[in-house]
One Martini backbone bead per residue (centre of mass of N, CA, C, O) as a GRO file, in nm:
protein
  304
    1UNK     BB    1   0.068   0.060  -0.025
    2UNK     BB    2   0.291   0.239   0.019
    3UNK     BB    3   0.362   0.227  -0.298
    4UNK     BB    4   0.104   0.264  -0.461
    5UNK     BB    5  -0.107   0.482  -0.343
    6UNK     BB    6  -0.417   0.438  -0.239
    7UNK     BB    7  -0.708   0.581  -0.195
    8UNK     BB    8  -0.862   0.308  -0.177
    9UNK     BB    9  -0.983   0.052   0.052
   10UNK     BB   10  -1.126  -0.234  -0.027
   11UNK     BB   11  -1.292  -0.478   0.180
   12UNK     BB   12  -1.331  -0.833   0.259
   13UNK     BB   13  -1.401  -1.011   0.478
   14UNK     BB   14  -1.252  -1.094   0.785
   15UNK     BB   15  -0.968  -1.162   0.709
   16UNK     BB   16  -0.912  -0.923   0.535
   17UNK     BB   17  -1.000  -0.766   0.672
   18UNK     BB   18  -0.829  -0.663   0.929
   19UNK     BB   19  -0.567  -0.662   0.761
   20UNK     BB   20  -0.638  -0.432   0.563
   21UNK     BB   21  -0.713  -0.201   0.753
   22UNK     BB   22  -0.432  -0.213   0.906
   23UNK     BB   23  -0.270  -0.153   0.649
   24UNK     BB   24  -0.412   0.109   0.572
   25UNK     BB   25  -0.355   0.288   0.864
   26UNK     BB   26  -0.039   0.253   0.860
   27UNK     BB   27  -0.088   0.346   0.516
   28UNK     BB   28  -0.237   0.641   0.484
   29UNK     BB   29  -0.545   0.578   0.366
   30UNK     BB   30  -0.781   0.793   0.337
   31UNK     BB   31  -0.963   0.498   0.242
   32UNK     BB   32  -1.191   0.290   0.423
   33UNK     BB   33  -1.340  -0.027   0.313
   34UNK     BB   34  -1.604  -0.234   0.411
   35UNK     BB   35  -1.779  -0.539   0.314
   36UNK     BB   36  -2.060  -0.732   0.420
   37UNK     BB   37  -2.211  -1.061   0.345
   38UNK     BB   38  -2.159  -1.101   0.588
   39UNK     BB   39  -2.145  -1.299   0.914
   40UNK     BB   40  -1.998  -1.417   1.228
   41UNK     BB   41  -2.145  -1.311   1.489
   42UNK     BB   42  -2.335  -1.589   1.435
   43UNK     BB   43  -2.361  -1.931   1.430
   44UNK     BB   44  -2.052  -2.027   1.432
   45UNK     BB   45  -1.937  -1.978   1.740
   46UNK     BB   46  -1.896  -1.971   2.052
   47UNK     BB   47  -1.919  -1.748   2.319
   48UNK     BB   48  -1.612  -1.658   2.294
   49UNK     BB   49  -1.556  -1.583   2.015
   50UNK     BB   50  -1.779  -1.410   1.952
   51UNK     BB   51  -1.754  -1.199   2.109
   52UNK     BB   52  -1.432  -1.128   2.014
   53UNK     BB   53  -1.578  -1.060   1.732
   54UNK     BB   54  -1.734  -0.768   1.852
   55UNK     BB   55  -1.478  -0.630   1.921
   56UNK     BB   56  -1.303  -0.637   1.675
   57UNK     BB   57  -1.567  -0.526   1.514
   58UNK     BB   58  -1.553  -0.227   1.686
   59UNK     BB   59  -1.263  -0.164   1.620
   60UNK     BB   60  -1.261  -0.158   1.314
   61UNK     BB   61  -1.502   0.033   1.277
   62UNK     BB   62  -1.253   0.297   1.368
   63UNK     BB   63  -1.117   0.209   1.093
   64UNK     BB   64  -1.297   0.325   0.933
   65UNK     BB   65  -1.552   0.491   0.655
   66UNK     BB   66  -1.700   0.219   0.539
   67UNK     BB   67  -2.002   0.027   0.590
   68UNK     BB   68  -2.100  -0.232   0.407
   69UNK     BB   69  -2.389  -0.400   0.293
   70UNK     BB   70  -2.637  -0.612   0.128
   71UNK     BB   71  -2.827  -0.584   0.356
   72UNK     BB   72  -3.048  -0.476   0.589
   73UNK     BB   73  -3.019  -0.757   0.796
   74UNK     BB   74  -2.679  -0.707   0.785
   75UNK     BB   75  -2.755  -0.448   0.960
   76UNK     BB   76  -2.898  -0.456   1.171
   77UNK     BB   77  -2.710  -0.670   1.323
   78UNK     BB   78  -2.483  -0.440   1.358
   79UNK     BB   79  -2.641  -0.253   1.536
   80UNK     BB   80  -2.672  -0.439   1.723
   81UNK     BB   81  -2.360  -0.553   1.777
   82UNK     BB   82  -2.232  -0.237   1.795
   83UNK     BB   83  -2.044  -0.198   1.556
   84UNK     BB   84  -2.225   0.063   1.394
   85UNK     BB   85  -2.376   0.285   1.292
   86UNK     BB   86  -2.653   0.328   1.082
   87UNK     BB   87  -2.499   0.595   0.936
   88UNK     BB   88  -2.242   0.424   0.840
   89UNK     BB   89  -2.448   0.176   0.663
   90UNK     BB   90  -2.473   0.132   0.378
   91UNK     BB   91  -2.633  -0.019   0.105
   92UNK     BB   92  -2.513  -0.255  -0.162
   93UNK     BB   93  -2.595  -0.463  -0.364
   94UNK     BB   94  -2.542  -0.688  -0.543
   95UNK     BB   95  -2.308  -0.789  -0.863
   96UNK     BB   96  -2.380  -0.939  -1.137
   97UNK     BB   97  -2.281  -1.177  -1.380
   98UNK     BB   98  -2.584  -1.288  -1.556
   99UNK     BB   99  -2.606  -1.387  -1.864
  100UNK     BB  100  -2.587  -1.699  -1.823
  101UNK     BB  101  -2.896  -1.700  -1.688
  102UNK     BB  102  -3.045  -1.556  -1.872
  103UNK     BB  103  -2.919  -1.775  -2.127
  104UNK     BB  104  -3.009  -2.095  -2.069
  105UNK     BB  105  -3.179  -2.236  -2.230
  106UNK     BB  106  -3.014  -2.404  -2.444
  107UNK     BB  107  -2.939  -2.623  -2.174
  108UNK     BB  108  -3.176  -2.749  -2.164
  109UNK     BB  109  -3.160  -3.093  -2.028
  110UNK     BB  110  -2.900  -3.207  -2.008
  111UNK     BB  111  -2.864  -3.247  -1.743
  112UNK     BB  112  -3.058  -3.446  -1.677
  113UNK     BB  113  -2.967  -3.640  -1.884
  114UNK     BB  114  -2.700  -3.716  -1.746
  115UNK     BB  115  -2.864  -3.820  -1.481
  116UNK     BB  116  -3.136  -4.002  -1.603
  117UNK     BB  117  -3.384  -3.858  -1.661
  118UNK     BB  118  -3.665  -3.730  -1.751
  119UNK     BB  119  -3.984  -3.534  -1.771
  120UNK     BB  120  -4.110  -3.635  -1.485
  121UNK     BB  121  -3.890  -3.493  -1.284
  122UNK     BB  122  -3.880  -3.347  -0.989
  123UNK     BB  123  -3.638  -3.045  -0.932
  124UNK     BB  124  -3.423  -3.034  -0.638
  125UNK     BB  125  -3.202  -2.777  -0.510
  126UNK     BB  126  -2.876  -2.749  -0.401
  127UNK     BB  127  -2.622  -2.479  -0.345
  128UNK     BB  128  -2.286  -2.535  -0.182
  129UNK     BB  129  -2.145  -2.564   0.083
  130UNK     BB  130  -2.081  -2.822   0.312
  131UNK     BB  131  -2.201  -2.675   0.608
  132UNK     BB  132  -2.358  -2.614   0.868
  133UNK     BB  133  -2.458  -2.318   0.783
  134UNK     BB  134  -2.643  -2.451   0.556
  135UNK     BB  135  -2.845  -2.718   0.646
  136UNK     BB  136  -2.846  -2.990   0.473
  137UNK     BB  137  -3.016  -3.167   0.669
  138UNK     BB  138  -3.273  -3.027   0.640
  139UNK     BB  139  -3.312  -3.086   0.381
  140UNK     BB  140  -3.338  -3.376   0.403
  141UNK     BB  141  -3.595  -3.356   0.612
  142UNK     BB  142  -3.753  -3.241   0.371
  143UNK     BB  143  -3.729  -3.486   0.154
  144UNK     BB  144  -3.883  -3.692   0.302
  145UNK     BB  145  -4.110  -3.573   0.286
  146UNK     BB  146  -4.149  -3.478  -0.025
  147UNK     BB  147  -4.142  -3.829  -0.108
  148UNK     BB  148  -4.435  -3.882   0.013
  149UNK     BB  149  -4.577  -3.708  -0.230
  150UNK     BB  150  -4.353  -3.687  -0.431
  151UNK     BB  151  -4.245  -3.934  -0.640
  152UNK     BB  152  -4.101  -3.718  -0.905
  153UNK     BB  153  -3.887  -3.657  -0.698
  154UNK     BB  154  -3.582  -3.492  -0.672
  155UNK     BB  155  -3.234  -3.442  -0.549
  156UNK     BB  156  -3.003  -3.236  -0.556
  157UNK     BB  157  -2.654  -3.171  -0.480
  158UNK     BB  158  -2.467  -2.882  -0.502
  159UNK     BB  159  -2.134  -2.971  -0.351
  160UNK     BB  160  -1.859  -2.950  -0.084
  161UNK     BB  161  -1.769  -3.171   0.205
  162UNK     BB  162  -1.724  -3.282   0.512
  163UNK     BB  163  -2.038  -3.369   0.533
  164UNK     BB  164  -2.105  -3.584   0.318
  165UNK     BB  165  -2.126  -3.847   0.468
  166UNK     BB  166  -2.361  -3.724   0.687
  167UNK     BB  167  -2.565  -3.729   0.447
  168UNK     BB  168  -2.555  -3.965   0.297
  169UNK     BB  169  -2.651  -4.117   0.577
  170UNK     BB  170  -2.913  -3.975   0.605
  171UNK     BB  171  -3.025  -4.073   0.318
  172UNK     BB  172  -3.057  -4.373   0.381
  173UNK     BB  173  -3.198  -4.368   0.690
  174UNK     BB  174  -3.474  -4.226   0.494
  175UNK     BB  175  -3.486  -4.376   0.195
  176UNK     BB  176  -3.361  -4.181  -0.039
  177UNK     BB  177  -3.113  -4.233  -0.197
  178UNK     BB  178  -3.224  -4.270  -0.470
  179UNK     BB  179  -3.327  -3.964  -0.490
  180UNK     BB  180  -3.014  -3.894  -0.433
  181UNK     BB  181  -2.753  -3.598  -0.558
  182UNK     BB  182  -2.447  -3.606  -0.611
  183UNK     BB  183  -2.193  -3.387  -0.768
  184UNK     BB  184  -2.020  -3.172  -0.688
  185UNK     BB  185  -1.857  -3.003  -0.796
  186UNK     BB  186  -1.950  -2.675  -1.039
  187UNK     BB  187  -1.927  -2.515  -1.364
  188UNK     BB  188  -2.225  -2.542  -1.496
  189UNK     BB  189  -2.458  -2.380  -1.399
  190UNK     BB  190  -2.658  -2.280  -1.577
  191UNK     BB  191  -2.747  -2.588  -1.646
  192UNK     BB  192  -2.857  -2.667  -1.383
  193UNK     BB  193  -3.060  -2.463  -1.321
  194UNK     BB  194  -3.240  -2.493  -1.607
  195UNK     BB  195  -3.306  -2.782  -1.449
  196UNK     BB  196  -3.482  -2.665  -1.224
  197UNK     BB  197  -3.776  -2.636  -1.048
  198UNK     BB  198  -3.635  -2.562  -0.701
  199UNK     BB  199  -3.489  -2.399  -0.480
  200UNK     BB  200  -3.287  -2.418  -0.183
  201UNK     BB  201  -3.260  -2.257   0.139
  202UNK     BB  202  -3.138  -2.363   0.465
  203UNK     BB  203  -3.019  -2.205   0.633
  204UNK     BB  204  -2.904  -2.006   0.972
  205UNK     BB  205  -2.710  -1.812   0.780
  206UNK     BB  206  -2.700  -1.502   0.594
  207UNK     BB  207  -2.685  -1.282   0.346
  208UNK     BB  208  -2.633  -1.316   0.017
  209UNK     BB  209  -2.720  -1.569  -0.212
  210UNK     BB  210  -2.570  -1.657  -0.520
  211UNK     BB  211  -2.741  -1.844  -0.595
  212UNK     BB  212  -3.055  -1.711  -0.564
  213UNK     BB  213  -2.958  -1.513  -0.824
  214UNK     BB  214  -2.885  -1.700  -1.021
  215UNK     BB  215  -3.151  -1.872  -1.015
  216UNK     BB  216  -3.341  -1.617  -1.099
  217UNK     BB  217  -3.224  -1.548  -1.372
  218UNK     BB  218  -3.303  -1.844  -1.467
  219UNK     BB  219  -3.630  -1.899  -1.352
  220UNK     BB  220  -3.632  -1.958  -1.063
  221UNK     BB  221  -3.762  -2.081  -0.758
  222UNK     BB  222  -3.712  -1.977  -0.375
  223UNK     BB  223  -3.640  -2.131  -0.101
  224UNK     BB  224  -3.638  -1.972   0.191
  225UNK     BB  225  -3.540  -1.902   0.474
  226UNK     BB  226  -3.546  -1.621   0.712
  227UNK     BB  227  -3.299  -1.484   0.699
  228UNK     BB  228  -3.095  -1.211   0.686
  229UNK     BB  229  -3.099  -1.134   0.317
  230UNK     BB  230  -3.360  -1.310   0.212
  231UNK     BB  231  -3.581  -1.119   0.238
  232UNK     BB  232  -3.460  -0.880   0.064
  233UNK     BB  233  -3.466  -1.123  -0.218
  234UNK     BB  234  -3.771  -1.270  -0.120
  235UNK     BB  235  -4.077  -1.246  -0.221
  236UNK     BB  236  -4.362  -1.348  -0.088
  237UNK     BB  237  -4.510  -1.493  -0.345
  238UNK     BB  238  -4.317  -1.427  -0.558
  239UNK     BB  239  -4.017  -1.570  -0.607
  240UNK     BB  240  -4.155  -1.772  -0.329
  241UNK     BB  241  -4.022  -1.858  -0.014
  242UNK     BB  242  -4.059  -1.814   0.345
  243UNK     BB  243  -3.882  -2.034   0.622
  244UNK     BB  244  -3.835  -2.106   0.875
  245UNK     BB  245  -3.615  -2.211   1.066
  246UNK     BB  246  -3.534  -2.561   1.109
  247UNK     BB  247  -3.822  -2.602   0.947
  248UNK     BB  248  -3.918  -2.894   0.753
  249UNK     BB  249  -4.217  -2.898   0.685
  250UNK     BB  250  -4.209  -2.578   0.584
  251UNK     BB  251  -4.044  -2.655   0.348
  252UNK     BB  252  -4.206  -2.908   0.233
  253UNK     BB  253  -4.462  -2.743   0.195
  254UNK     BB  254  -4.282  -2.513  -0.034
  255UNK     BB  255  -4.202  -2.723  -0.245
  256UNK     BB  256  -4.481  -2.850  -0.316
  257UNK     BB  257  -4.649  -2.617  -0.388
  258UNK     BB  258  -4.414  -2.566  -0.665
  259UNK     BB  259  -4.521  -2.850  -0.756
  260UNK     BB  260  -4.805  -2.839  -0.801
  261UNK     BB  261  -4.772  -2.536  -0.921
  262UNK     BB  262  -4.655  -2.460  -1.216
  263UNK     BB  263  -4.791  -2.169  -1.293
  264UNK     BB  264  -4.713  -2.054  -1.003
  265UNK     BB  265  -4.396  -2.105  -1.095
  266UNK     BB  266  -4.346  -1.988  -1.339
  267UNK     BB  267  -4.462  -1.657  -1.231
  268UNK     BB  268  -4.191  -1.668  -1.050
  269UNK     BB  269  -3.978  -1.668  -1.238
  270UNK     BB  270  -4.007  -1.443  -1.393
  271UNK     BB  271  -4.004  -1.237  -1.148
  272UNK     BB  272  -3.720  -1.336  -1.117
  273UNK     BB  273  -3.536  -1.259  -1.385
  274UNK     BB  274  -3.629  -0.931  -1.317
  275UNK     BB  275  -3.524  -0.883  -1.026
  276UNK     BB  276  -3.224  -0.959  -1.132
  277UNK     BB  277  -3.175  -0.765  -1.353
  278UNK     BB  278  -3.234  -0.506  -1.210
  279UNK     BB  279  -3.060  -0.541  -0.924
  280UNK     BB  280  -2.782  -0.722  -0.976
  281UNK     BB  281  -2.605  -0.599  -1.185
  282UNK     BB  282  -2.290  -0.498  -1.240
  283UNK     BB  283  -2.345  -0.212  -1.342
  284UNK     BB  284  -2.478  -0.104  -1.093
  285UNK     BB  285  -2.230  -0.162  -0.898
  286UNK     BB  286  -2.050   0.056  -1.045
  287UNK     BB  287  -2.202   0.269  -0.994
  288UNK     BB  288  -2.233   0.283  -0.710
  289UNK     BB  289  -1.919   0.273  -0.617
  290UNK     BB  290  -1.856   0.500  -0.723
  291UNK     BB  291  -1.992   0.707  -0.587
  292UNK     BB  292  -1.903   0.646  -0.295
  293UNK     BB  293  -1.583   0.686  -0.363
  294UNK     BB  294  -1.639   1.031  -0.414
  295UNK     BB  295  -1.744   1.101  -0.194
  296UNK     BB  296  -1.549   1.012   0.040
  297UNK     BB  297  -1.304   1.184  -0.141
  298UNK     BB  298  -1.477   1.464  -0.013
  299UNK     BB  299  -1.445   1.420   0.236
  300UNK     BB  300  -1.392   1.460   0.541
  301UNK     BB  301  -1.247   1.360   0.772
  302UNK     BB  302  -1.394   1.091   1.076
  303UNK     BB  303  -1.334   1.020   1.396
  304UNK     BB  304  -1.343   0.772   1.659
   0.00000   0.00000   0.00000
């Protein structure tokens, strides 16, 4: 930073932020800023390291000149355990590149025919690391209601973690594994994307995650717990469902619900690929860091 002379610092993630702001501040960077994708704040560590994790990031935040969170519920929280004042606190949503998923349609039916689907079968996936705080779990104990009711579900898991083993046992104990498919890590979203009937996101905590709205780019209705940013980008019976966490029934009766009816399933794709497309695409997060960047150099520095 000393040799670059950057005018912002700009990190994420808690790792990066600690290391980044620290190395800001001892290179006298103008301004430094740190946006929160989520937090680890709750529900990641024992109520030790938690607290400890709670001072680090309100010393953290005396050395930062602006706080940005992806969705209003990561800054309630943020204001809730006291990290800086609601004022510090813009919100300003994720930007992806959405056109893969925009433009999915020509991919249809391949991932099917991999998998060596039919046209009958009704699939549900969920995506991301297999890690505790994903709840993969919840998921599999709503697979089990859902295959009860709806004999042409399959159930996709796309990606990998240490917990896959006990995962795999769970599919077993409860009678599914013929009809659960692990696939380990996927590097062709789109088309696996394009042949969901309906995405789950069964988290006890998230930020926005990137799954939900890559998959509403592509026409998908989803399923997720009600925690963190995810009220945030899924309005309840417009792009999808939001259902308590950690409770299976819930979950396995708003998938049952997007399975059993079609046309009010399409009617939530389209308003989810219309909502990801205006809401989320890069050019927007361009537009918006580029503004918040111009005003905070114009901005008097003030310190906490």
């Amino acid at each position: 930073m000393r040799q670059e002379r950057p005018h912002v610092v700009h990190t994420h993630t808690a790792k990066a932020g600690f290391v980044g702001r620290l190395a800001a501040r001892l290179a006298r960077v103008p301004v430094v800023v740190h946006t929160f994708h989520g937090h680890v704040l709750h529900g990641y560590y024992g109520p030790r390291k938690t607290q400890l994790l709670h001072r680090m990031e309100r010393v953290l935040a005396c050395l930062t000149d602006c706080i940005i969170t992806v969705s209003e519920q990561v800054k309630r929280d943020l204001v809730t355990y006291g990290v800086a004042a609601a004022d510090r606190i813009p919100v300003i949503s994720l930007g992806l590149e959405l056109a893969p998923f925009l433009d999915c349609g020509p991919y249809r039916g391949a991932f099917r025919r991999e998998l060596q689907l039919n046209g009958a079968e009704r699939v549900v996936g969920i995506v991301g690391r297999i890690f505790p705080i994903k709840n993969h779990h919840l998921f599999l104990e709503a697979a089990a209601l859902v295959a009860r009711e709806e004999p042409a579900a399959r159930f996709v898991i796309v990606g990998d973690g240490t917990l896959r083993p006990a995962l795999e046992r769970q599919a077993q104990e409860t009678g599914i594994a013929d009809r659960v498919i692990f696939t380990g890590w996927r590097q062709d979203l789109p088309g696996i994307y394009a042949d969901l009937d309906v995405l789950a996101v069964t988290s006890n905590n998230e930020g926005t995650p990137v799954s939900a709205i890559e998959v509403m780019a592509a026409g998908c209705p989803v399923v997720a717990t009600n925690v963190g940013g995810l009220p945030d980008l899924i309005r309840e019976g417009e792009e999808g469902f939001l259902v308590p966490p950690g409770d299976a029934p819930a979950v396995a009766t708003a998938l049952l619900r997007v399975l059993h009816q079609p046309e009010m399933a399409r009617c939530m794709g389209e308003t989810a690929r219309r909502d990801a497309q205006e809401r989320f695409s890069a050019q927007r997060l361009v537009t918006d860091m580029e503004q918040l960047y111009l005003e905070l150099l114009g901005r008097e520095q003030v310190w906490c």
